[in-house]
PDBQT receptor file of N, H, CA, C and O in Angstrom, charges set to zero:
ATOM      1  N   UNK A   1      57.855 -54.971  -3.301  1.00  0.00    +0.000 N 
ATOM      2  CA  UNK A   1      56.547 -54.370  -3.531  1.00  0.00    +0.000 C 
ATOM      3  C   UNK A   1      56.163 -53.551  -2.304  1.00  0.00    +0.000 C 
ATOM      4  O   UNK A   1      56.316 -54.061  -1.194  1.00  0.00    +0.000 OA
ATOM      5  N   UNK A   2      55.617 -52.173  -2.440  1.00  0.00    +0.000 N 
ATOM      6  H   UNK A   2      55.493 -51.760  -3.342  1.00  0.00    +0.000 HD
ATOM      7  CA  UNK A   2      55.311 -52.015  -1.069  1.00  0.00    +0.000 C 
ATOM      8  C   UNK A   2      53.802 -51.848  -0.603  1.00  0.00    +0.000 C 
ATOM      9  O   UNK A   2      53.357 -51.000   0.171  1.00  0.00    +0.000 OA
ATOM     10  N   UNK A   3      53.208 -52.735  -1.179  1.00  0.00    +0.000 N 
ATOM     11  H   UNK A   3      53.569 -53.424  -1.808  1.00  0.00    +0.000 HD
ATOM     12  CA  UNK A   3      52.097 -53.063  -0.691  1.00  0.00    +0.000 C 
ATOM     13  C   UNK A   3      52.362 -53.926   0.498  1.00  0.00    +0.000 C 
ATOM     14  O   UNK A   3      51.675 -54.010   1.515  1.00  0.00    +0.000 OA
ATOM     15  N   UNK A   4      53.493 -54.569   0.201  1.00  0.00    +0.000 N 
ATOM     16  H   UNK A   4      54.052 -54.501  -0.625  1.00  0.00    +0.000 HD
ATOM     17  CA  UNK A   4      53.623 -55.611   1.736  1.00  0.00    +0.000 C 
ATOM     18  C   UNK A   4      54.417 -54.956   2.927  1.00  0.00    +0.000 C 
ATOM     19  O   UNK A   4      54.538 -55.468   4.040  1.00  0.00    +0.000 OA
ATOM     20  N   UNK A   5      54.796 -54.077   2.637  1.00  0.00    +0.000 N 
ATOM     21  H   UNK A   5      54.698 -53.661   1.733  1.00  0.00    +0.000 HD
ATOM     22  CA  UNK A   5      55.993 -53.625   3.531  1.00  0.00    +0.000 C 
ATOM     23  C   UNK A   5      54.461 -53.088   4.769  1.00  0.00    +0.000 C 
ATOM     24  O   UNK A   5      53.526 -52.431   4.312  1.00  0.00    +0.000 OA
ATOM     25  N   UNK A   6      54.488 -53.391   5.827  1.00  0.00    +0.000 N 
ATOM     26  H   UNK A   6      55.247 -53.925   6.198  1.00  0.00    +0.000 HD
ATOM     27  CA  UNK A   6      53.483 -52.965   6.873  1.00  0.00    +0.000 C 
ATOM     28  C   UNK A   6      53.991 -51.616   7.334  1.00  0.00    +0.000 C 
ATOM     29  O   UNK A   6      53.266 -50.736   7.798  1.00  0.00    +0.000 OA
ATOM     30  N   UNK A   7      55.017 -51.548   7.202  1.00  0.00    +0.000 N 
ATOM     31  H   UNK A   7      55.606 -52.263   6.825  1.00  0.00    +0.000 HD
ATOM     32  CA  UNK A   7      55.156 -50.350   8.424  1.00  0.00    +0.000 C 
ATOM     33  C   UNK A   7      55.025 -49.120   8.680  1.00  0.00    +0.000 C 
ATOM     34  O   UNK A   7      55.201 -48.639   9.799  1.00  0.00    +0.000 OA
ATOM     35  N   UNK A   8      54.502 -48.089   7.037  1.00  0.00    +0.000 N 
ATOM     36  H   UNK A   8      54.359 -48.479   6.128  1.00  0.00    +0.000 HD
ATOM     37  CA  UNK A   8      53.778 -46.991   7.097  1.00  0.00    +0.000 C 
ATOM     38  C   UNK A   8      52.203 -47.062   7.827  1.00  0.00    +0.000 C 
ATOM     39  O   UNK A   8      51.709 -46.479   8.792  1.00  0.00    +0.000 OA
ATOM     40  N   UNK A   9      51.634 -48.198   6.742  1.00  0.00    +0.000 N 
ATOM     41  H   UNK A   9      52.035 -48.671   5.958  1.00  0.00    +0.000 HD
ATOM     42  CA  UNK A   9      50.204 -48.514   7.063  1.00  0.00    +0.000 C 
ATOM     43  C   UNK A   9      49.949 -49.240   8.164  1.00  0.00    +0.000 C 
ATOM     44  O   UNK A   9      48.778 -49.052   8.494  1.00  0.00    +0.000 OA
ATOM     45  N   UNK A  10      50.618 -50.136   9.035  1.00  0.00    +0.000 N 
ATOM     46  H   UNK A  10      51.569 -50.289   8.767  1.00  0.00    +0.000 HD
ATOM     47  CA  UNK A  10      49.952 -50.228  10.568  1.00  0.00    +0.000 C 
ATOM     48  C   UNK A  10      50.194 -49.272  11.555  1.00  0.00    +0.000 C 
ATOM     49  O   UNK A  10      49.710 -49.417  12.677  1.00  0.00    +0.000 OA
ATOM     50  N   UNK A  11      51.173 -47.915  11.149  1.00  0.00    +0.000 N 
ATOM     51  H   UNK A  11      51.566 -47.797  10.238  1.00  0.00    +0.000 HD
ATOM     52  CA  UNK A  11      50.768 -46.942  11.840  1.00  0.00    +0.000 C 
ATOM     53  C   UNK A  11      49.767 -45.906  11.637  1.00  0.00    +0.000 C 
ATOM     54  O   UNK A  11      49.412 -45.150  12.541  1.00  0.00    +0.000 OA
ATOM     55  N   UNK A  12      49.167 -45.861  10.071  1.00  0.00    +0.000 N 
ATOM     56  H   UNK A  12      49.455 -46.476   9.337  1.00  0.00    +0.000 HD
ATOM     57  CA  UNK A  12      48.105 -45.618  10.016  1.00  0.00    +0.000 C 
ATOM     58  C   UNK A  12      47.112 -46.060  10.448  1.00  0.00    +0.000 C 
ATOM     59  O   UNK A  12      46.319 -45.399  11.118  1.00  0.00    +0.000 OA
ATOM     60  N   UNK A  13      46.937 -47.545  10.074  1.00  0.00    +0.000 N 
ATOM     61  H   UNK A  13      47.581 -48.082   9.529  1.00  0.00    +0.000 HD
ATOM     62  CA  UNK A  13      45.797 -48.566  11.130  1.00  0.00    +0.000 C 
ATOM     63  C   UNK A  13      45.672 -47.743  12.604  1.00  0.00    +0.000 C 
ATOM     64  O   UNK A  13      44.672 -47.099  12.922  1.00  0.00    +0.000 OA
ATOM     65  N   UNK A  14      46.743 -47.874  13.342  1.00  0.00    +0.000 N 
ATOM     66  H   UNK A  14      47.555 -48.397  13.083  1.00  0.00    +0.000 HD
ATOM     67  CA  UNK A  14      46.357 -47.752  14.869  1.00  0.00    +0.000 C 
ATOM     68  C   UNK A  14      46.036 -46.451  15.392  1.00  0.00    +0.000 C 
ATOM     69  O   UNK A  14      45.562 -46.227  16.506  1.00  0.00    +0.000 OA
ATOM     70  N   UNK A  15      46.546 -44.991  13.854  1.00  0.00    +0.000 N 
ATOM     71  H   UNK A  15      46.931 -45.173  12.949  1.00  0.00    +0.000 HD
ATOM     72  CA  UNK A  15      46.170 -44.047  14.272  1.00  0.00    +0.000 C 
ATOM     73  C   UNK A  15      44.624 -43.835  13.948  1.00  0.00    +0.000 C 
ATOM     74  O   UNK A  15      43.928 -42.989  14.510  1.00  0.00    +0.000 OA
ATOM     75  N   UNK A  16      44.311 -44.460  13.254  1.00  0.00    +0.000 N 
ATOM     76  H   UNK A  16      44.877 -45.147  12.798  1.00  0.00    +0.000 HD
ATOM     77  CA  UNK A  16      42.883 -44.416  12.750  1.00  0.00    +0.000 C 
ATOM     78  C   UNK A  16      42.153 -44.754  13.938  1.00  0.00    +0.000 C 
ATOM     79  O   UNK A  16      41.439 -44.045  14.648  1.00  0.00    +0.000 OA
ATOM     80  N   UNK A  17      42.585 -46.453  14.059  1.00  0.00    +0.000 N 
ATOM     81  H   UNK A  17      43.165 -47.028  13.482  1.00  0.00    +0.000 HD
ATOM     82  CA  UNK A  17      41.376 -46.733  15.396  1.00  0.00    +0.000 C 
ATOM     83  C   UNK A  17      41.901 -46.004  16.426  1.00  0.00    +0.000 C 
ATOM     84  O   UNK A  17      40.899 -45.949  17.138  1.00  0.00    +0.000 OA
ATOM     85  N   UNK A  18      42.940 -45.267  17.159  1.00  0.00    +0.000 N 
ATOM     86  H   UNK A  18      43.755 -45.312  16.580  1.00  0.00    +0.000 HD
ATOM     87  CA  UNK A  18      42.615 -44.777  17.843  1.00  0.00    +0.000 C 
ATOM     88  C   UNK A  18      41.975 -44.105  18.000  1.00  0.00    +0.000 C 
ATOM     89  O   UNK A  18      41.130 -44.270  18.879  1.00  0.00    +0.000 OA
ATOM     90  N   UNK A  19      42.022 -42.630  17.017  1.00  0.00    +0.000 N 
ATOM     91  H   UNK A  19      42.708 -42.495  16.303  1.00  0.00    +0.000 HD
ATOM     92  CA  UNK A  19      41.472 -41.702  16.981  1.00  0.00    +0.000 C 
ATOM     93  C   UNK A  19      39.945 -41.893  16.907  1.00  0.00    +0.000 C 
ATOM     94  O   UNK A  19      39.199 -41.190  17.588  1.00  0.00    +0.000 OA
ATOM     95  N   UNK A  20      39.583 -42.645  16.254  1.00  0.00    +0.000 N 
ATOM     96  H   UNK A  20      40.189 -43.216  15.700  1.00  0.00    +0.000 HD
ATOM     97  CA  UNK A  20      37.987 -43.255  16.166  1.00  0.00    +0.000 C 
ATOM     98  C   UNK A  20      37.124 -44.095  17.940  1.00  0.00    +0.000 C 
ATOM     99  O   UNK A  20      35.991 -43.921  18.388  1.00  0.00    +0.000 OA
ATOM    100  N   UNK A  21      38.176 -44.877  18.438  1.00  0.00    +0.000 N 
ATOM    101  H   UNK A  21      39.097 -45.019  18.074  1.00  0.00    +0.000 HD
ATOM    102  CA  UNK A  21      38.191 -44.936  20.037  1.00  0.00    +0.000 C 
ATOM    103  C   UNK A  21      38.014 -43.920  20.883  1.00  0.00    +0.000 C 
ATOM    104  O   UNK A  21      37.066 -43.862  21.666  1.00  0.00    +0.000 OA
ATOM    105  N   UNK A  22      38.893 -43.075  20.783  1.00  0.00    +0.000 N 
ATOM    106  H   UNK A  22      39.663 -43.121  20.147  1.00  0.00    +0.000 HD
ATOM    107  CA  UNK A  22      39.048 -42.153  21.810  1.00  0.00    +0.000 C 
ATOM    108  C   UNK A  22      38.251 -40.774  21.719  1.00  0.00    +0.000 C 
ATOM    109  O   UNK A  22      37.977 -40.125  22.729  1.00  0.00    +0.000 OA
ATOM    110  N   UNK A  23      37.903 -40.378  20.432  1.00  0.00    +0.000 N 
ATOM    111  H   UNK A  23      38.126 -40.904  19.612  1.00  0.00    +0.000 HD
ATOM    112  CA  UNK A  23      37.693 -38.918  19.855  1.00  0.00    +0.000 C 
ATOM    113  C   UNK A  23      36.528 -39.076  19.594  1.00  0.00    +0.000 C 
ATOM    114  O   UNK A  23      35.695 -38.579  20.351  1.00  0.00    +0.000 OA
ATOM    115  N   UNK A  24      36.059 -39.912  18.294  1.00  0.00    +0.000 N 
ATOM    116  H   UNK A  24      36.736 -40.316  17.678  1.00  0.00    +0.000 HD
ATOM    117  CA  UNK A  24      34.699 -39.750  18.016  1.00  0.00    +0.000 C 
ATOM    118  C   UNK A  24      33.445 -41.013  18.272  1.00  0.00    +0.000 C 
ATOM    119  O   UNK A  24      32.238 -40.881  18.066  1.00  0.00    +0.000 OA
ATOM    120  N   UNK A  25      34.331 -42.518  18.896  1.00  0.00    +0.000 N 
ATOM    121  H   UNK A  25      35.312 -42.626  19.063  1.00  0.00    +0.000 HD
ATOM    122  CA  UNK A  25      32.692 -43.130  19.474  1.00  0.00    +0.000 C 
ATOM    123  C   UNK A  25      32.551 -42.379  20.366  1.00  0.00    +0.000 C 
ATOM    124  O   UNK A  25      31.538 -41.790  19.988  1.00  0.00    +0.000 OA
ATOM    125  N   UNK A  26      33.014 -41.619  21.997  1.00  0.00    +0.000 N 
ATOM    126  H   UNK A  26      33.836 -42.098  22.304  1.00  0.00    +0.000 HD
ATOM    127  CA  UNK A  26      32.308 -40.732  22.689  1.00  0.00    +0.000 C 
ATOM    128  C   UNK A  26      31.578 -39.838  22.636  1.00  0.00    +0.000 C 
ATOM    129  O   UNK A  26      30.690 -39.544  23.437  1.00  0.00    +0.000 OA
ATOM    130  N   UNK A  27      31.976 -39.162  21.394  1.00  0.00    +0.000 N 
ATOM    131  H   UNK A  27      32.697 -39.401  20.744  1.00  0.00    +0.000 HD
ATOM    132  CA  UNK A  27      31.003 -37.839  20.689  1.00  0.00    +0.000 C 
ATOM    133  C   UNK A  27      29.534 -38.728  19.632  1.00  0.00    +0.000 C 
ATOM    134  O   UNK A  27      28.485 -38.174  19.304  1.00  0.00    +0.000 OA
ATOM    135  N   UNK A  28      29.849 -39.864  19.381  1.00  0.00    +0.000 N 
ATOM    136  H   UNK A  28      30.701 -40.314  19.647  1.00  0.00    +0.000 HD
ATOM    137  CA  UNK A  28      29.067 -39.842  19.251  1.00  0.00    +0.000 C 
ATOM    138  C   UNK A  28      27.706 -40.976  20.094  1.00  0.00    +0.000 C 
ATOM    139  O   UNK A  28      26.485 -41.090  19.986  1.00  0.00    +0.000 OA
ATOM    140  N   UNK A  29      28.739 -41.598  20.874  1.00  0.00    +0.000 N 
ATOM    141  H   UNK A  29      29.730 -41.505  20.963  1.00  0.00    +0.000 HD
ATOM    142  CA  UNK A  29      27.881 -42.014  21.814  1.00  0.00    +0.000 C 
ATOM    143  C   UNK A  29      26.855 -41.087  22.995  1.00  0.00    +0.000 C 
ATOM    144  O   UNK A  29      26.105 -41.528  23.866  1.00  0.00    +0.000 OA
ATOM    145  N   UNK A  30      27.137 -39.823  22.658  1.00  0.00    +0.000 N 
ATOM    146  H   UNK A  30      27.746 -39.465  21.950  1.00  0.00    +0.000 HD
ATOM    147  CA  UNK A  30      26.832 -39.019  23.584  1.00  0.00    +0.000 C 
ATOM    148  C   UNK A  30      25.193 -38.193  23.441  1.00  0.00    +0.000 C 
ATOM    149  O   UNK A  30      24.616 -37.473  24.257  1.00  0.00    +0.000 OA
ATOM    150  N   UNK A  31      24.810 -38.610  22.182  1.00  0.00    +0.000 N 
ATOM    151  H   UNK A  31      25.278 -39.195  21.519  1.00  0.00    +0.000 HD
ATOM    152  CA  UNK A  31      23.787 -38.007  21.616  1.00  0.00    +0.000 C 
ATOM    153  C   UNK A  31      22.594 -38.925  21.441  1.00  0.00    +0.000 C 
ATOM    154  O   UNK A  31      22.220 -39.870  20.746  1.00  0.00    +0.000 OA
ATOM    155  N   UNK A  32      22.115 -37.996  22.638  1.00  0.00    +0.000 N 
ATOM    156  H   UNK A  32      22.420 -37.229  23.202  1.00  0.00    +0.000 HD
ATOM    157  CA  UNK A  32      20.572 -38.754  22.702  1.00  0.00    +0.000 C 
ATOM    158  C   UNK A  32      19.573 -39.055  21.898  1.00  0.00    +0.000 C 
ATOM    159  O   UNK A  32      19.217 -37.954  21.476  1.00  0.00    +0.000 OA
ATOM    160  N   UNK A  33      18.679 -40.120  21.266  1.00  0.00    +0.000 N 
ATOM    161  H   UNK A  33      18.968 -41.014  21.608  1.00  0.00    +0.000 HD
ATOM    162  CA  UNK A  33      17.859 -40.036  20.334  1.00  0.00    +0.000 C 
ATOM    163  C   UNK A  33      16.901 -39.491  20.487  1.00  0.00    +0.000 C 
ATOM    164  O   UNK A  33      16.571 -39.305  21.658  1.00  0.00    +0.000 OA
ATOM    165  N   UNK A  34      16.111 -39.041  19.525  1.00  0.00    +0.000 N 
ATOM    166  H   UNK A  34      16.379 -39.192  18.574  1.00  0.00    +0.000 HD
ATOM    167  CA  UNK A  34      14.789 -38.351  19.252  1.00  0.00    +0.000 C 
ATOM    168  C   UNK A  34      13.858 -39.048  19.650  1.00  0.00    +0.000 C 
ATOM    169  O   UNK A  34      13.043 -38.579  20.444  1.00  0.00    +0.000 OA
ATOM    170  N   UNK A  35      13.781 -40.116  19.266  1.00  0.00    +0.000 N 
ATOM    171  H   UNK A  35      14.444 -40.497  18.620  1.00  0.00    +0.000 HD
ATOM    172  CA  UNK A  35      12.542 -41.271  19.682  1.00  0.00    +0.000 C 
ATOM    173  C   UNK A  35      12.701 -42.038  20.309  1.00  0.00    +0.000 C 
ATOM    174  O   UNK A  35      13.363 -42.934  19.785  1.00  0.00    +0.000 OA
ATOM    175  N   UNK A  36      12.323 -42.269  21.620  1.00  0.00    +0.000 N 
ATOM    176  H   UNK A  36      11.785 -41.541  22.045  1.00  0.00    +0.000 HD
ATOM    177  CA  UNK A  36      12.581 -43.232  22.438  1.00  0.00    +0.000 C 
ATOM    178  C   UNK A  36      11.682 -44.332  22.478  1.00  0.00    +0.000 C 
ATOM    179  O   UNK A  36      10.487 -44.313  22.181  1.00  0.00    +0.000 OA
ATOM    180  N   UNK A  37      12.278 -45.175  22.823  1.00  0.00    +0.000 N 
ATOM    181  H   UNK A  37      13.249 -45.191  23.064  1.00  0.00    +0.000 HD
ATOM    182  CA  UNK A  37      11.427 -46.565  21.530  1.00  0.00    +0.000 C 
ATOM    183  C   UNK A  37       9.878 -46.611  23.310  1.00  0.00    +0.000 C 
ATOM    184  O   UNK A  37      10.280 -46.406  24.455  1.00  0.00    +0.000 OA
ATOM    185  N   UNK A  38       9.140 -46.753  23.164  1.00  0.00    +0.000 N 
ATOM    186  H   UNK A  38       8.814 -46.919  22.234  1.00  0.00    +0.000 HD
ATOM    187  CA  UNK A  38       7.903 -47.308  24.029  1.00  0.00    +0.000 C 
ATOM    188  C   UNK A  38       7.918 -48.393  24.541  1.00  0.00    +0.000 C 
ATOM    189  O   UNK A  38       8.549 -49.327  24.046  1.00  0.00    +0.000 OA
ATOM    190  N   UNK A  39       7.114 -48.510  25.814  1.00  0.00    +0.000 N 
ATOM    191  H   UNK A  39       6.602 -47.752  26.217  1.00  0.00    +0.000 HD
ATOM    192  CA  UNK A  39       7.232 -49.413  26.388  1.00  0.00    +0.000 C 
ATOM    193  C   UNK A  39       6.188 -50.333  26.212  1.00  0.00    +0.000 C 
ATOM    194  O   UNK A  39       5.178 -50.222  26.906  1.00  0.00    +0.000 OA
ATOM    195  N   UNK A  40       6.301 -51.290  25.317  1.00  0.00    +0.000 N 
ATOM    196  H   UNK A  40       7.122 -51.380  24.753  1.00  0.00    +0.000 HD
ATOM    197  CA  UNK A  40       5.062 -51.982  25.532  1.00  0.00    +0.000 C 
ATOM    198  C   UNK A  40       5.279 -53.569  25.743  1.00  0.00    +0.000 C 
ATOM    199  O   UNK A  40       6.269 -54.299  25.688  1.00  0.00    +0.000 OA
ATOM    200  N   UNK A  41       3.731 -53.799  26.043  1.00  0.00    +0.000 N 
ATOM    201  H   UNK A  41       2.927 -53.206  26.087  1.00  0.00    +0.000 HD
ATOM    202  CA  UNK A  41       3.809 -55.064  27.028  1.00  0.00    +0.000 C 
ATOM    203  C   UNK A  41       3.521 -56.379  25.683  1.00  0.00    +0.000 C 
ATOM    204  O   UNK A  41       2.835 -56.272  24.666  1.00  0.00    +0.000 OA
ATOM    205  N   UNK A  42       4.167 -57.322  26.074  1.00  0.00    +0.000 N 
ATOM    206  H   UNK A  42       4.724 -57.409  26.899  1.00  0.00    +0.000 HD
ATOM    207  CA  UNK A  42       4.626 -58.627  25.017  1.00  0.00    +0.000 C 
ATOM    208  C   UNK A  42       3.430 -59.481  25.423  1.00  0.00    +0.000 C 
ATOM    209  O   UNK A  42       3.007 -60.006  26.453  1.00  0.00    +0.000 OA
ATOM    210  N   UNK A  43       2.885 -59.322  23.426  1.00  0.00    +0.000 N 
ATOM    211  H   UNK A  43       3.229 -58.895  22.590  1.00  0.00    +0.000 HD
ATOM    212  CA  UNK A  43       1.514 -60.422  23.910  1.00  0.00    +0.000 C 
ATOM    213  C   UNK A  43       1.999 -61.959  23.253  1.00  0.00    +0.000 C 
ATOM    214  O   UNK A  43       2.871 -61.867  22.389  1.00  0.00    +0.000 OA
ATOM    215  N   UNK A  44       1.702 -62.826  23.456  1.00  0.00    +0.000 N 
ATOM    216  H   UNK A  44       0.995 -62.902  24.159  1.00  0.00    +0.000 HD
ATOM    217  CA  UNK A  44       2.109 -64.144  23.103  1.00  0.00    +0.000 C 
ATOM    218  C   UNK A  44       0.841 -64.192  21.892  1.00  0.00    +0.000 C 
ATOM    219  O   UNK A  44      -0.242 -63.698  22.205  1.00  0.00    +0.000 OA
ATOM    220  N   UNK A  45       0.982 -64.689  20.761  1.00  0.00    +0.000 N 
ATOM    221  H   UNK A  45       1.862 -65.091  20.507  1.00  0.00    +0.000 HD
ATOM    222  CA  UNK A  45       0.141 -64.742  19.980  1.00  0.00    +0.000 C 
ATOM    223  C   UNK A  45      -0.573 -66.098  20.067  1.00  0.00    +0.000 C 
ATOM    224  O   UNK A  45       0.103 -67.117  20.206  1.00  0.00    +0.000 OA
ATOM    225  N   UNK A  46      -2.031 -66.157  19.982  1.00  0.00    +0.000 N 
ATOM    226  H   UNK A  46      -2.579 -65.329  19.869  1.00  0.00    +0.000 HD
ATOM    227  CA  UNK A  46      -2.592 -67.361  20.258  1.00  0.00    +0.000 C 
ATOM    228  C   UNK A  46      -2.229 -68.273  19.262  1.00  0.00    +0.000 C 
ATOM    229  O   UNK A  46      -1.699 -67.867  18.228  1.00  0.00    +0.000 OA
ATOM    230  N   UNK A  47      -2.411 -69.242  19.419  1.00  0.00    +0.000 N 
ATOM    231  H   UNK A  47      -2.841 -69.572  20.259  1.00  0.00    +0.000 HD
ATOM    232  CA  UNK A  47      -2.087 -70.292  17.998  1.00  0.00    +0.000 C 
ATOM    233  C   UNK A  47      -3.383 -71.623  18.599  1.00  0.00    +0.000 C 
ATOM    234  O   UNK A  47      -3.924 -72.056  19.616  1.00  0.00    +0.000 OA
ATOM    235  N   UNK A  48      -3.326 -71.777  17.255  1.00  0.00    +0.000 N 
ATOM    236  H   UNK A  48      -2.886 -71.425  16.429  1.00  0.00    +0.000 HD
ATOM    237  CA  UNK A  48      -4.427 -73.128  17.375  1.00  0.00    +0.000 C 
ATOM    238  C   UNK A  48      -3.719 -74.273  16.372  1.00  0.00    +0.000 C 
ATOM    239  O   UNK A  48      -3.139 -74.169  15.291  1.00  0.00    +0.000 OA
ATOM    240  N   UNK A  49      -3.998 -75.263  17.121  1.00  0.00    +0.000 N 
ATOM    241  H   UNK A  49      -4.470 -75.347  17.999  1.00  0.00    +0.000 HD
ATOM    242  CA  UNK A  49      -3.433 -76.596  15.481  1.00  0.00    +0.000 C 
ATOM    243  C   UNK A  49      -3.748 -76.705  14.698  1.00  0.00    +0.000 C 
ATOM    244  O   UNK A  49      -4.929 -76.521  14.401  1.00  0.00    +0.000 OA
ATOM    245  N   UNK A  50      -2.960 -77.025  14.020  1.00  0.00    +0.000 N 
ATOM    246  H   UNK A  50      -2.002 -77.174  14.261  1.00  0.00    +0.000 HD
ATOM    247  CA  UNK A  50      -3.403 -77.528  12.150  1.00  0.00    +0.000 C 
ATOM    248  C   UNK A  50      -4.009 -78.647  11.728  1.00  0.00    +0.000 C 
ATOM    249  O   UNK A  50      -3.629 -79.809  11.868  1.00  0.00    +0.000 OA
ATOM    250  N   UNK A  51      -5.091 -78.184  11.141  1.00  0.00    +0.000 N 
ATOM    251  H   UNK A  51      -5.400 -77.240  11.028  1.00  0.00    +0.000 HD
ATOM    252  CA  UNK A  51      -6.096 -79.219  10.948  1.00  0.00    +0.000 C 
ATOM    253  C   UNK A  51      -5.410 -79.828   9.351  1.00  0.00    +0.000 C 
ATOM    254  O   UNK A  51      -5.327 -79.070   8.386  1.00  0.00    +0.000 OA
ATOM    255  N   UNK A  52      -5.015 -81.116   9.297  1.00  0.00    +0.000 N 
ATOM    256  H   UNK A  52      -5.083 -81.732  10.081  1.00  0.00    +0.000 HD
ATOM    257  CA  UNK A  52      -4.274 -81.400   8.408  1.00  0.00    +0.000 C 
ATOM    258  C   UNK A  52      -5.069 -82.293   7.092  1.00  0.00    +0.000 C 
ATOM    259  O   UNK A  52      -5.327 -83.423   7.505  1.00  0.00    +0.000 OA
ATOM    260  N   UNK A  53      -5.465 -82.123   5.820  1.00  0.00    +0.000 N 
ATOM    261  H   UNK A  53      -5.256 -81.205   5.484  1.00  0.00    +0.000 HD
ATOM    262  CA  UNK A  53      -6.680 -83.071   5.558  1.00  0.00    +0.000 C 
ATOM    263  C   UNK A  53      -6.086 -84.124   5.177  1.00  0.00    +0.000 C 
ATOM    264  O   UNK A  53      -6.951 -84.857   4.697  1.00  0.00    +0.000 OA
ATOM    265  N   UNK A  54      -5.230 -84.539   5.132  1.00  0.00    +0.000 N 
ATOM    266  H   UNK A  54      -4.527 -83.944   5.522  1.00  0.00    +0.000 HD
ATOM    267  CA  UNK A  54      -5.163 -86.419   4.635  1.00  0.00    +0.000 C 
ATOM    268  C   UNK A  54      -5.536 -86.555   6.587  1.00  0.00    +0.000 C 
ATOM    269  O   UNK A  54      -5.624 -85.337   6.739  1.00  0.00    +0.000 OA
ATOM    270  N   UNK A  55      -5.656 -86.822   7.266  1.00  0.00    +0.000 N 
ATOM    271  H   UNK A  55      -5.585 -87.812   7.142  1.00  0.00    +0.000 HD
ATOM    272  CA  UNK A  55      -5.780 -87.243   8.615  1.00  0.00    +0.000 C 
ATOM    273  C   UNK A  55      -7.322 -87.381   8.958  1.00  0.00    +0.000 C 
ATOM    274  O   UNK A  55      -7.675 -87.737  10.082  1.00  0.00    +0.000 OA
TER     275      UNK A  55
């Protein structure tokens, strides 16, 4: 069967991820976003206990 035979398709495999490694995460790591997320300051939300009624 040559669905099993590996040895066309893991040289496809490795040309793929390479090419995807080397060529295009840099291109596309390279592109700055539009919106840069804000800086804002972390509020802790108040909480109060639970008033439970069988108690």
């Amino acid at each position: 069967m040559p669905q099993l035979n590996p040895n066309p398709w893991f040289f496809i495999m490795l040309l793929s991820w390479s090419v995807f490694s080397l060529i295009l995460q840099p291109k596309l790591l390279s592109f700055t976003p539009t919106k840069l997320p804000l800086n804002k300051t972390h509020m802790t939300p108040k909480t109060s206990p639970w008033t439970w009624p069988w108690t």
